[in-house]
TIBADREN-548836 format. One record per residue (C-alpha): y, z, x. Coordinates in nm, 2 decimals. Last residue first. Example, Ala and Ser with C-alpha at 12.3 -4.5 7.8 and 13.67 -1.06 7.14 Angstrom:
<lumvexs>
+--------+--------+--------+
|      y |      z |      x |
+--------+--------+--------+
|  -0.11 |   0.71 |   1.37 |
|  -0.45 |   0.78 |   1.23 |
+--------+--------+--------+
</lumvexs>
This chain:
<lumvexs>
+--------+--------+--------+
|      y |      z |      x |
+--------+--------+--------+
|  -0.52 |   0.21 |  -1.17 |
|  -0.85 |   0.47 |  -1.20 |
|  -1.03 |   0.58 |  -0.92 |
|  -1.39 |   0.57 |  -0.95 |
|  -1.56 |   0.52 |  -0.68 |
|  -1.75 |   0.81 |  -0.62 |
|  -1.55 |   0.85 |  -0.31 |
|  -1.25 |   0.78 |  -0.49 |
|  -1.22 |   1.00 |  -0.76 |
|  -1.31 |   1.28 |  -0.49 |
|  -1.01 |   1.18 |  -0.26 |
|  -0.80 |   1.21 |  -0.62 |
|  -0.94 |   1.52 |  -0.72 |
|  -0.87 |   1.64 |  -0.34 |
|  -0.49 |   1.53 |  -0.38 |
|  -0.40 |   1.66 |  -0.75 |
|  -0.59 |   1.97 |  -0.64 |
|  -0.36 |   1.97 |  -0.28 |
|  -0.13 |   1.98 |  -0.51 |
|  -0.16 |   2.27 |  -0.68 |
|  -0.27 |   2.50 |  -0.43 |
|   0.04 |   2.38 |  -0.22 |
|   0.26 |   2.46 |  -0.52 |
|   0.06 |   2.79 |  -0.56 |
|   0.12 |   2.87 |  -0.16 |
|   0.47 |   2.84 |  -0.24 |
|   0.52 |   3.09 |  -0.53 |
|   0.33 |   3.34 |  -0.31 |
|   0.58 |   3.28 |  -0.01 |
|   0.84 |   3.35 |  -0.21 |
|   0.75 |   3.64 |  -0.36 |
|   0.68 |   3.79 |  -0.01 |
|   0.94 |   3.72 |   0.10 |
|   1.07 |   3.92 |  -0.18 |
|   0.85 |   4.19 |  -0.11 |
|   0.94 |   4.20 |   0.25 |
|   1.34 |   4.23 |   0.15 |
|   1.29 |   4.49 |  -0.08 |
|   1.07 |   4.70 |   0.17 |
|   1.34 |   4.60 |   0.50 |
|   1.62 |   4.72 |   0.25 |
|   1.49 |   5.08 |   0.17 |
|   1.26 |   5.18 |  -0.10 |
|   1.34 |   5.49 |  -0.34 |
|   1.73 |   5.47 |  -0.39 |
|   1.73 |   5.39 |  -0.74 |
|   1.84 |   5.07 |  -0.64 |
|   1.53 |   4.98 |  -0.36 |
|   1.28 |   5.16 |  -0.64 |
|   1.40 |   4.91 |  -0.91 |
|   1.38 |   4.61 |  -0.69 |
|   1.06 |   4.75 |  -0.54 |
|   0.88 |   4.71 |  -0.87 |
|   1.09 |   4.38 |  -0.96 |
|   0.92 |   4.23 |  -0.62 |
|   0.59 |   4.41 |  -0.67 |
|   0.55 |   4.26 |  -1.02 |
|   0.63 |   3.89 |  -0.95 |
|   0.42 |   3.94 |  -0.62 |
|   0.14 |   4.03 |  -0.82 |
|   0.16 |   3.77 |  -1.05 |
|   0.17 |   3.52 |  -0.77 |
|  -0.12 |   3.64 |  -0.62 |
|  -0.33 |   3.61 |  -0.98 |
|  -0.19 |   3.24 |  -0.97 |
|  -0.25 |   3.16 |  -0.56 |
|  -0.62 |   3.27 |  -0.65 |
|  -0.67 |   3.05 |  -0.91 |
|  -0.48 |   2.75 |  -0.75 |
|  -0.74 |   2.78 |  -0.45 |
|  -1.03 |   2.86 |  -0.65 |
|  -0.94 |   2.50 |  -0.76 |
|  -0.88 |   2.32 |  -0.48 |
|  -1.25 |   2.51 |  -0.36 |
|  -1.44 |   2.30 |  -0.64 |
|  -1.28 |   1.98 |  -0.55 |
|  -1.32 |   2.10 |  -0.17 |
|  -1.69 |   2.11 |  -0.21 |
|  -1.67 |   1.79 |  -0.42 |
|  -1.55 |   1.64 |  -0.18 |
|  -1.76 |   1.75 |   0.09 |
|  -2.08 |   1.61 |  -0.12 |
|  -1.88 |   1.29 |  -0.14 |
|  -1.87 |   1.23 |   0.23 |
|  -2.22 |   1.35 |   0.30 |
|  -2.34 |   1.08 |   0.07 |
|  -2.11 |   0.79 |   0.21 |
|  -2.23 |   0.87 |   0.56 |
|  -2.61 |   0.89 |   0.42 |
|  -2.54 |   0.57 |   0.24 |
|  -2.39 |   0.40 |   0.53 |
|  -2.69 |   0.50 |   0.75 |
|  -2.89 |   0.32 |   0.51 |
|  -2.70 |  -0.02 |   0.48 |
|  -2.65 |  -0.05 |   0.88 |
|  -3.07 |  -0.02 |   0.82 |
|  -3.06 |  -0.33 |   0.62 |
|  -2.79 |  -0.49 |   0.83 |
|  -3.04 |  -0.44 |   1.12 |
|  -3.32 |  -0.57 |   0.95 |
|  -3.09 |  -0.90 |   0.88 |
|  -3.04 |  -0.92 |   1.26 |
|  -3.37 |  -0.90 |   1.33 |
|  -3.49 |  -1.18 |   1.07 |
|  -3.28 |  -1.41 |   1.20 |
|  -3.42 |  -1.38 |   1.53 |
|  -3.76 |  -1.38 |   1.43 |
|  -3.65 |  -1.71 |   1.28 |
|  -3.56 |  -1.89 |   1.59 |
|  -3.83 |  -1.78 |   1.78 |
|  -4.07 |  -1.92 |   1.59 |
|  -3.88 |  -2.21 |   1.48 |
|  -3.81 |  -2.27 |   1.86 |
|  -4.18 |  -2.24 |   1.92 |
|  -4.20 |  -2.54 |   2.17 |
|  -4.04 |  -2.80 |   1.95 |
|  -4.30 |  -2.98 |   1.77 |
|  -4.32 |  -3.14 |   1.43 |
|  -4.00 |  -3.20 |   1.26 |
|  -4.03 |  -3.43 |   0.95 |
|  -3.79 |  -3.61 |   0.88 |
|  -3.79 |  -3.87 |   0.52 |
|  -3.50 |  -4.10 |   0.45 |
|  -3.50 |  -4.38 |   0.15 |
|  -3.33 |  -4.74 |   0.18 |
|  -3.19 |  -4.97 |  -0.03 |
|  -3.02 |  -5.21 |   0.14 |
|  -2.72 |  -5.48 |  -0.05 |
|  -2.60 |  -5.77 |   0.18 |
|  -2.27 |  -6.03 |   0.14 |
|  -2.20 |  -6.27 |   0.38 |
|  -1.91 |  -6.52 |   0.44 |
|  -1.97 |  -6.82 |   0.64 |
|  -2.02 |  -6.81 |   1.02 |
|  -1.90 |  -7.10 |   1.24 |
|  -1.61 |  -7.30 |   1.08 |
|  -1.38 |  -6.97 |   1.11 |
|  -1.53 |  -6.67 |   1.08 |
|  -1.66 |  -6.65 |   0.74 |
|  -1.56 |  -6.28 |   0.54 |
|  -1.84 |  -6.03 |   0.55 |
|  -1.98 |  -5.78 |   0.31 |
|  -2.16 |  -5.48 |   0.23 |
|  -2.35 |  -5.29 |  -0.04 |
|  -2.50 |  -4.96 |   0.07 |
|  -2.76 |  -4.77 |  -0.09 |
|  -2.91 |  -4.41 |  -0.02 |
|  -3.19 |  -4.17 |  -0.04 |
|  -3.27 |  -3.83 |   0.10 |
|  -3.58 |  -3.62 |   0.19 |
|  -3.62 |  -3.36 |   0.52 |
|  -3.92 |  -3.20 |   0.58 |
|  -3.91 |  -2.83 |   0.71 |
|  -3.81 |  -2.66 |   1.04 |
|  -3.45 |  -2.70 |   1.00 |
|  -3.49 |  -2.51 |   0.66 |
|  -3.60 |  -2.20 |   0.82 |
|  -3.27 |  -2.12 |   0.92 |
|  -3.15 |  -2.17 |   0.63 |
|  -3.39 |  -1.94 |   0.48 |
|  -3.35 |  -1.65 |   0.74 |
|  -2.97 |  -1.67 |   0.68 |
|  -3.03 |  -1.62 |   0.29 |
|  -3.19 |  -1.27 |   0.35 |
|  -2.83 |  -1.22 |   0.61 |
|  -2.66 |  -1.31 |   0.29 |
|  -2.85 |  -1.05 |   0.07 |
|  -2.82 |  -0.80 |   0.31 |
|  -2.43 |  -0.87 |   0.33 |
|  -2.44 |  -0.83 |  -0.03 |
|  -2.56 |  -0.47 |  -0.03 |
|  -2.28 |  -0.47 |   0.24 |
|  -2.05 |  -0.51 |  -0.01 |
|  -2.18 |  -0.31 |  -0.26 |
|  -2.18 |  -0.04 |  -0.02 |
|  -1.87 |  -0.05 |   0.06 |
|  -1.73 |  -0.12 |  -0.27 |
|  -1.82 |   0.26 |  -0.36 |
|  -2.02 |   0.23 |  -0.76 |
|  -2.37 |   0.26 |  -0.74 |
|  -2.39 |   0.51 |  -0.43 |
|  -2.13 |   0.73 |  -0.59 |
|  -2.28 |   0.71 |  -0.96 |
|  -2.58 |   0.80 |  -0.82 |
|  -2.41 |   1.11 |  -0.65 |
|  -2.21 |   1.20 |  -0.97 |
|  -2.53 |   1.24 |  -1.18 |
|  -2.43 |   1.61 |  -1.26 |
|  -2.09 |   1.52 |  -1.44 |
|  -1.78 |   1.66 |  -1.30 |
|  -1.59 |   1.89 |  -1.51 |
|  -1.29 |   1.94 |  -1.35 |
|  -1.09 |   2.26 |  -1.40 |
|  -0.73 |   2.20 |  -1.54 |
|  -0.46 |   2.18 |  -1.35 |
|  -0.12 |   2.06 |  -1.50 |
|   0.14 |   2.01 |  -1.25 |
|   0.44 |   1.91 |  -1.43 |
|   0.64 |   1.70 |  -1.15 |
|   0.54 |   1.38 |  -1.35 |
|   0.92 |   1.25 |  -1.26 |
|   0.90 |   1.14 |  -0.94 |
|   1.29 |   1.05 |  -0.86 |
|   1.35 |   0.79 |  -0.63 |
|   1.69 |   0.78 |  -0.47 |
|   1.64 |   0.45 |  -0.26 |
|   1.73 |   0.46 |   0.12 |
|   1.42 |   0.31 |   0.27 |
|   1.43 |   0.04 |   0.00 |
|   1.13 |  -0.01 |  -0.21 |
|   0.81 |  -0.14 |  -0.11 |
|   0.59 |   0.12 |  -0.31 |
|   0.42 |   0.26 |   0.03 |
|   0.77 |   0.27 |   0.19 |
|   0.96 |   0.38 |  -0.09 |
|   0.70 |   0.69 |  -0.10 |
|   0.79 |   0.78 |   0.26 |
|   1.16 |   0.77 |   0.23 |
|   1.12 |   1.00 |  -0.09 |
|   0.94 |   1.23 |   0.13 |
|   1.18 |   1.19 |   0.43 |
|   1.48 |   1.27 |   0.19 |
|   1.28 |   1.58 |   0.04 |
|   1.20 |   1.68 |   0.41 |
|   1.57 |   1.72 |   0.52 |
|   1.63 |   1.94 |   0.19 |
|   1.32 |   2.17 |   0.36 |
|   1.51 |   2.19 |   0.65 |
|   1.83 |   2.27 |   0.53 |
|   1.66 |   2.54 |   0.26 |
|   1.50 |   2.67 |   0.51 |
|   1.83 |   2.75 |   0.73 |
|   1.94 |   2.89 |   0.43 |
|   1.66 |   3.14 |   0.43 |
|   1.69 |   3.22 |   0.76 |
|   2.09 |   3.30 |   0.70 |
|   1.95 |   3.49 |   0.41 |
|   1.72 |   3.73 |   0.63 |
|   1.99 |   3.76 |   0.91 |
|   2.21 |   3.89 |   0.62 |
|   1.96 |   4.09 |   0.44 |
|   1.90 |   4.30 |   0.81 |
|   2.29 |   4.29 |   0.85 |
|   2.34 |   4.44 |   0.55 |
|   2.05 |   4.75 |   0.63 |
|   2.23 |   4.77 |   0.96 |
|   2.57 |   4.86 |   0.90 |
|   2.46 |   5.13 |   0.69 |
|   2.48 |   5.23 |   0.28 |
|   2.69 |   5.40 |   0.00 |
|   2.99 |   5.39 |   0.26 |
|   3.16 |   5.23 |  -0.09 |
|   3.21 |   4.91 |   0.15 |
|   2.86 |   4.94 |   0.24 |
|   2.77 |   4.99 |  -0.11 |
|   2.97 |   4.60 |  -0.21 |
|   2.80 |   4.46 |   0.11 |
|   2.48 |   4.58 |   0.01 |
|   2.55 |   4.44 |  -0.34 |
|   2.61 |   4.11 |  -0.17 |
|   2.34 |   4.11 |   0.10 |
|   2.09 |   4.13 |  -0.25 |
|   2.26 |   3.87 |  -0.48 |
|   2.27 |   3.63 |  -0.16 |
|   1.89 |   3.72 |  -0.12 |
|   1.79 |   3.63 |  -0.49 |
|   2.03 |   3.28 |  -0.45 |
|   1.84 |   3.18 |  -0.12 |
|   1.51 |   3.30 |  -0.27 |
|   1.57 |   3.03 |  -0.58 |
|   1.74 |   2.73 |  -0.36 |
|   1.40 |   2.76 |  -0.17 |
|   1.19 |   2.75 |  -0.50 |
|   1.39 |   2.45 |  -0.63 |
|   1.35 |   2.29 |  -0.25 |
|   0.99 |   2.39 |  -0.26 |
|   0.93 |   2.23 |  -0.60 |
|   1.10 |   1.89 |  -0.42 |
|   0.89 |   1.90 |  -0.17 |
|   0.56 |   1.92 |  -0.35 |
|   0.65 |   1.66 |  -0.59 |
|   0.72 |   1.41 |  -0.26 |
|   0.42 |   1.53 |  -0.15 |
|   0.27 |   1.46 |  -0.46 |
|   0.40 |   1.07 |  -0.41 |
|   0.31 |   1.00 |  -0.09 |
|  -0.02 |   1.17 |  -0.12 |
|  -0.06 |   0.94 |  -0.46 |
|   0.06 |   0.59 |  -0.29 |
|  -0.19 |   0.66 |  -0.02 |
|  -0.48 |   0.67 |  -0.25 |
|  -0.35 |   0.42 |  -0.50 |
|  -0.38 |   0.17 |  -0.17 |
|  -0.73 |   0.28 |  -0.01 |
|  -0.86 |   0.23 |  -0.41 |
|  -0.74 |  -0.10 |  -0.39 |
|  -0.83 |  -0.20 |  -0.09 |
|  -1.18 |  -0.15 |  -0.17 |
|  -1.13 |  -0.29 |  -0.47 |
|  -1.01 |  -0.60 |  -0.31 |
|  -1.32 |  -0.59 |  -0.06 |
|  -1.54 |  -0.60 |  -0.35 |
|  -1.43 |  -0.89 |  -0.49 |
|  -1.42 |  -1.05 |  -0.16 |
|  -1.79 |  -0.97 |  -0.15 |
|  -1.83 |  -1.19 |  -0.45 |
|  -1.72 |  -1.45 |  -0.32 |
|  -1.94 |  -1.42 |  -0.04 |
|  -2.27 |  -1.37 |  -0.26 |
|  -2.14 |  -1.70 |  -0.45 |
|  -2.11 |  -1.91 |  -0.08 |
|  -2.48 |  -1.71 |   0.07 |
|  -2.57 |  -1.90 |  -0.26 |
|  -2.46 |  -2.19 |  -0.14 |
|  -2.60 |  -2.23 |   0.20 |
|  -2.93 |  -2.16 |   0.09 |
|  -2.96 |  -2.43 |  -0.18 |
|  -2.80 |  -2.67 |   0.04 |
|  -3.08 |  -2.53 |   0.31 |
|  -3.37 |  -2.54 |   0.09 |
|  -3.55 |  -2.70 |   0.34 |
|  -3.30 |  -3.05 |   0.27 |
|  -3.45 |  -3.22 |  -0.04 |
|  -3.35 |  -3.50 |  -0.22 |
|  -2.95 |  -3.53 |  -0.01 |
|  -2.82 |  -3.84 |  -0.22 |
|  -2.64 |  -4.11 |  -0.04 |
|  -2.41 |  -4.40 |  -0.16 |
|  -2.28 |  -4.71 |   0.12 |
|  -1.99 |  -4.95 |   0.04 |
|  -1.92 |  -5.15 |   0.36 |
|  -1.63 |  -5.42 |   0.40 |
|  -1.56 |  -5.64 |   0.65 |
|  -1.28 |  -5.89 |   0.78 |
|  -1.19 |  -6.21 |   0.97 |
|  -0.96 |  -6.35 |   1.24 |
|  -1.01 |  -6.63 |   1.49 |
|  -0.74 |  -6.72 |   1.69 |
|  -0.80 |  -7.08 |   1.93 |
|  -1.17 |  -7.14 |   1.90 |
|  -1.22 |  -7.53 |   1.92 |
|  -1.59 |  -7.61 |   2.00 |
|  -1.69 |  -7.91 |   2.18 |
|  -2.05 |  -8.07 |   2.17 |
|  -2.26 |  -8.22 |   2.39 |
|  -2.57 |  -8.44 |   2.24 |
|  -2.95 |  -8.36 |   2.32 |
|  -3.09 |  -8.68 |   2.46 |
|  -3.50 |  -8.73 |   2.42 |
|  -3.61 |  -8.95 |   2.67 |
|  -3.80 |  -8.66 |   2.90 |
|  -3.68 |  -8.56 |   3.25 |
|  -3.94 |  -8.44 |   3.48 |
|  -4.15 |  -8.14 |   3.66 |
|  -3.96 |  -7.84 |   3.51 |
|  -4.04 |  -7.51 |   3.66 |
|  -3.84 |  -7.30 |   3.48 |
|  -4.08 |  -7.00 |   3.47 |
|  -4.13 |  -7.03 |   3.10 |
|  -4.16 |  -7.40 |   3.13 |
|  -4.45 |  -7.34 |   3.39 |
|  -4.61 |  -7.12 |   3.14 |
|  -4.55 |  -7.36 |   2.83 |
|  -4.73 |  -7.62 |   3.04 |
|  -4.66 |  -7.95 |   3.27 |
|  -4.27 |  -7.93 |   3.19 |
|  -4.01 |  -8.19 |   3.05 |
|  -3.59 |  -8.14 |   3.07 |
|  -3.45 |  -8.29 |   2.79 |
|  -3.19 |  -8.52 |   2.84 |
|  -2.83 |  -8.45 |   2.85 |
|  -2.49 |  -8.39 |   2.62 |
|  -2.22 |  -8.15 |   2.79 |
|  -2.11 |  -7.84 |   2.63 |
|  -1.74 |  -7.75 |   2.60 |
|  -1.63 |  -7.36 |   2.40 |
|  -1.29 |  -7.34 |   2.35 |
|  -1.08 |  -7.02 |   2.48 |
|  -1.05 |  -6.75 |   2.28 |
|  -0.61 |  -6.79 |   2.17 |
|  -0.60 |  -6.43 |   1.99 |
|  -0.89 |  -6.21 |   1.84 |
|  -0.82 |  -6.07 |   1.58 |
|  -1.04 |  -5.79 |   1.32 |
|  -1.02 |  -5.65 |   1.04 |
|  -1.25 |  -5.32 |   0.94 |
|  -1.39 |  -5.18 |   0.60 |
|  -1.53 |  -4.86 |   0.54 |
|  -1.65 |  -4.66 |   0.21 |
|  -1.80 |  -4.37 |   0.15 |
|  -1.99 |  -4.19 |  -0.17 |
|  -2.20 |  -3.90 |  -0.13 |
|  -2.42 |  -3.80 |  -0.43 |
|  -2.36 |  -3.42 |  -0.55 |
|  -2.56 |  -3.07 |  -0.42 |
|  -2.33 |  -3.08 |  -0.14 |
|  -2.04 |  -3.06 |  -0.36 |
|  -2.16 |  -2.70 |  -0.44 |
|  -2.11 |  -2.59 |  -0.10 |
|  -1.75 |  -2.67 |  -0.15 |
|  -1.71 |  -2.49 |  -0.50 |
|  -1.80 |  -2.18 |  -0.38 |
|  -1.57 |  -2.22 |  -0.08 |
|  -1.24 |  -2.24 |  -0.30 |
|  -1.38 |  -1.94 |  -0.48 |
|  -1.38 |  -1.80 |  -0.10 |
|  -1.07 |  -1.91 |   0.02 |
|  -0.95 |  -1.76 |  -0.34 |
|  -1.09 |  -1.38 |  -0.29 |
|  -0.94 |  -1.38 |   0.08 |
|  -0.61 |  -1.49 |  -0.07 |
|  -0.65 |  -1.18 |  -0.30 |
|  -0.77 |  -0.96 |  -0.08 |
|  -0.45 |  -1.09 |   0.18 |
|  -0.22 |  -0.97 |  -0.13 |
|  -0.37 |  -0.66 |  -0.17 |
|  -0.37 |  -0.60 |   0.19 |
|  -0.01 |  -0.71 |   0.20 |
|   0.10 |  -0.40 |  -0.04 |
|   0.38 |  -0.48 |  -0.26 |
|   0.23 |  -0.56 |  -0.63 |
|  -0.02 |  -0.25 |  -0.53 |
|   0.22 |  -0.04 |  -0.45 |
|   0.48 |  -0.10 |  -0.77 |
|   0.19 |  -0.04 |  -0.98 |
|   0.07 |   0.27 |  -0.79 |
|   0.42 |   0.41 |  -0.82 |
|   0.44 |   0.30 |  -1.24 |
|   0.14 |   0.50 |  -1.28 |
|   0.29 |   0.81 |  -1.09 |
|   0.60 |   0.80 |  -1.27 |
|   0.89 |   0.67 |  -1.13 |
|   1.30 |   0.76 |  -1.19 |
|   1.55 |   0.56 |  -0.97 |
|   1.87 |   0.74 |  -0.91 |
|   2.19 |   0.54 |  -0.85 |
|   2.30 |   0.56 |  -1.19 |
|   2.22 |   0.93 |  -1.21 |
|   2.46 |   0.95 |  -0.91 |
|   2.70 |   0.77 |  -1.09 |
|   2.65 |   1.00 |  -1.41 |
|   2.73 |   1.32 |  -1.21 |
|   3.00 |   1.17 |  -1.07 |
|   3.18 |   1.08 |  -1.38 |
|   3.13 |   1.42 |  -1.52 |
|   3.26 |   1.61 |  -1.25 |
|   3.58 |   1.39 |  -1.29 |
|   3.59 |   1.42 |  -1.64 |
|   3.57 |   1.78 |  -1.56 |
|   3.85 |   1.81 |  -1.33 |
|   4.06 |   1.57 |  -1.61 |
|   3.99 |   1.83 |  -1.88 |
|   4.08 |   2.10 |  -1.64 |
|   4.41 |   1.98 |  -1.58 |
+--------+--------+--------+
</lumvexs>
C-alpha cells in the first residue's frame, strides 16, 4: 500500500513538472521580442522605408511611358459640296471683308464625301531624363537614406523598452517566489514556536496568553503566505503577458540566483550615453532631414533642365488621312524669376523649423543627461542597499537564535521571541528587495547609456 501511495505521489509530481515551463532570462527577452507588436511594427516601419529608399532613387533614372488610344465613330453623316464659280473681288481687302463684286469663269467642282464608321488608332512612345532639378531629386533622397535609418534607430529603441519590461516582469516574478520560500520559512519557525507553547501550556509551564500571542502571530503569517502565493500566480501571469505566452502557463524563472556584484562603471559613461541612446540619434537625423528640407525647398527657386524623346504614330482614317509616324526631340529648361518673395519667405520658414529641431536636440540631451546621472545615483545606492540589508540580516540571524535560547531558558518572554523573529523575517525580505531592485536599476542604467544587451 505504500508503494502504490508513493507511485501515486510520484506520478503527480512528474505531471506537474510536465506542465511547468522553465525560462531563463535570455530565453524571456527572446520570446518578448519575437511577440511584441512594436517589434514587429519597427520592423515593417524599417521595410516601408528601405522600400522608400529605393523609390526616390528611381527618380534619378530615365522615364519611360507609353499611350495608345482607338477610336469609333459610328454612321458620321456624308459630307455634300456643290460645284460653282469663283467669286471675284476688286482687292485683297475687300475680299477679306467679303465684298465680292462679280463672278469669275473659273468653276470649282462639288464633291461628295462618304463617311459612314470611321475607326483608327494611335500610339505614343515618349523617354525623359530629369538633368538637373535644384538639387531636389538629390535632396529628396537623402532625406529617404537618413529616414531609413531612423527606423533603425526606432527598432532599438523599442528594443531596449521591450528587454526592459520583460526583465521587471521577470525579477518580480524571482522576487515573489523568494518571498513565498521565505514566507513558507517564518510560517514553519512560528508553528514550531505556538507548538511548544502549547505543549508547556498543557504542562501549566506557561499562560493562556503567551499561546494565544504566537497563535494570532502565525495565523498573520499564514494569511501572508495566501497573499503572497496569490502574487506568485499574478507575477507569472504578468511575465506570460510580456513573453506572449498563455495567461495560465506555469513558467518557472529559473536564474533565481541573485549574484550582485558591484558595478564598475567606466568614467566616460556620459559620452557614451549621448553617443549611443537611439533617441538622440534619431533626432540627430531629424536635424539632418529638416537641413535637407531647406534644400528642397530651395530647389523650386532654381533652373530646371530635362530632356526627352517621343516617337509616335497614327493609323489612316479612312481615304482621308494616311498613316503618320513622327519622332521630337526636345530639351526643357525653367527658370523662375519673380514671385513676390515667396522664396524668401519660403526658405526662412524652412529654416525655422529646422532651428527648432536643433534646439529640440539640446534640450533632449540635457533630459537624457539628467536621466542617466540619476541612474547611476541609484546604481550606486542599489548597492549600499544590498550591503546594508546583508550586515542586517546577520544581525537578525543572531538575535533571533540569541532570544531563542534566552525565550527557552526562560530569560525572554514570547512577545521578545516573537519580535525577533519578525524581525528575521523582515530582514531576509528587505535583502531580496535590495537585490532586485539592483538587477532592476543596473538594467534602467544599461539602458540609459544605451547599452542593453539582447
Amino acid at each position: 500500500m505504500k508503494k502504490i501511495s508513493s507511485l501515486i505521489f510520484l506520478s503527480l509530481i512528474l505531471i506537474q513538472a510536465m506542465g511547468q515551463e522553465k525560462l531563463s532570462l535570455k530565453e524571456s527577452r527572446k520570446l518578448a521580442l519575437e511577440y511584441n507588436q512594436k517589434i514587429k511594427i519597427a520592423d515593417q516601419l524599417i521595410s516601408e522605408n528601405q522600400s522608400n529608399v529605393k523609390f526616390a532613387f528611381t527618380h534619378f533614372l530615365p522615364n519611360l511611358s507609353a499611350a495608345g488610344s482607338y477610336n469609333y465613330y459610328h454612321d458620321i453623316d456624308d459630307i455634300s459640296l456643290p460645284g460653282g464659280f469663283l467669286k471675284t473681288a476688286s482687292s485683297l481687302a475687300e475680299a477679306q471683308q467679303g465684298n465680292f463684286t462679280g463672278t469669275s469663269d473659273v468653276y470649282m467642282p462639288g464633291f461628295n464625301l462618304e463617311m459612314g464608321n470611321i475607326d483608327y488608332h494611335s500610339a505614343n512612345l515618349q523617354l525623359s531624363q530629369p538633368i538637373y532639378m535644384g538639387g531636389k531629386v538629390r535632396s529628396a533622397y537623402s532625406m529617404s537614406k537618413l529616414g531609413s535609418e531612423i527606423s533603425i534607430y526606432n527598432k532599438k529603441l523599442q528594443t531596449s523598452d521591450v528587454i526592459l519590461e520583460t526583465d521587471q516582469a521577470y525579477w518580480n516574478l524571482v522576487s515573489v517566489k523568494e518571498k513565498v520560500s521565505l514566507a513558507k520559512k517564518y510560517v514553519i519557525m512560528l508553528s514550531i514556536l505556538v507548538q511548544d507553547l502549547k505543549n508547556a501550556y498543557d504542562l501549566e509551564i506557561t499562560t493562556k496568553n503567551e499561546l494565544l500571542k504566537a497563535q494570532v502571530q502565525l495565523n498573520q503569517a499564514r494569511l501572508d503566505l495566501f497573499r503572497t502565493e496569490n502574487g506568485y500566480v499574478l507575477s507569472q501571469m504578468s511575465l506570460c503577458q510580456v513573453i506572449g505566452k498563455d495567461l495560465k502557463s506555469d513558467v518557472i524563472a529559473t536564474d533565481t540566483n541573485i549574484q550582485v556584484n558591484k558595478n564598475v562603471v567606466r568614467a566616460d559613461y556620459m559620452q557614451k550615453a549621448l553617443q549611443n541612446r537611439p533617441e538622440l540619434l534619431m533626432q540627430s537625423k531629424q536635424v539632418e532631414i529638416s537641413r535637407e528640407q531647406v534644400k528642397y525647398a530651395q530647389a523650386d527657386y532654381l533652373p530646371q533642365v530635362g530632356v526627352g524623346a517621343s516617337y509616335s504614330h497614327m493609323s489612316k482614317i479612312n481615304k482621308m488621312i494616311g498613316s503618320s509616324n513622327m519622332l521630337i526631340v526636345q530639351a526643357n529648361v525653367a527658370i523662375p524669376i519673380f514671385h513676390w518673395q515667396e522664396r524668401k519667405h519660403k526658405m526662412a520658414t524652412a529654416r525655422f523649423k529646422s532651428k527648432q529641431i536643433e534646439l529640440e536636440m539640446d534640450r533632449t540631451e540635457d533630459l537624457i543627461s539628467l536621466e542617466v546621472q540619476q541612474n547611476y545615483f541609484r546604481l550606486q545606492e542599489a548597492f549600499q542597499q544590498i550591503e546594508l540589508a546583508k550586515i542586517s540580516m546577520d544581525q537578525a540571524n543572531e538575535n533571533v537564535e540569541l532570544t531563542k535560547n534566552s525565550f527557552y531558558e526562560g530569560l525572554a518572554n514570547t512577545r521578545e521571541l516573537l519580535d525577533a523573529q519578525a524581525f528575521w523575517q523582515k530582514a531576509h525580505c528587505e535583502l531580496i528587495d535590495s537585490k532586485i531592485n539592483y538587477k532592476l536599476s543596473e538594467i534602467e542604467f544599461k539602458k540609459s547609456i544605451g547599452d542593453i544587451e539582447i
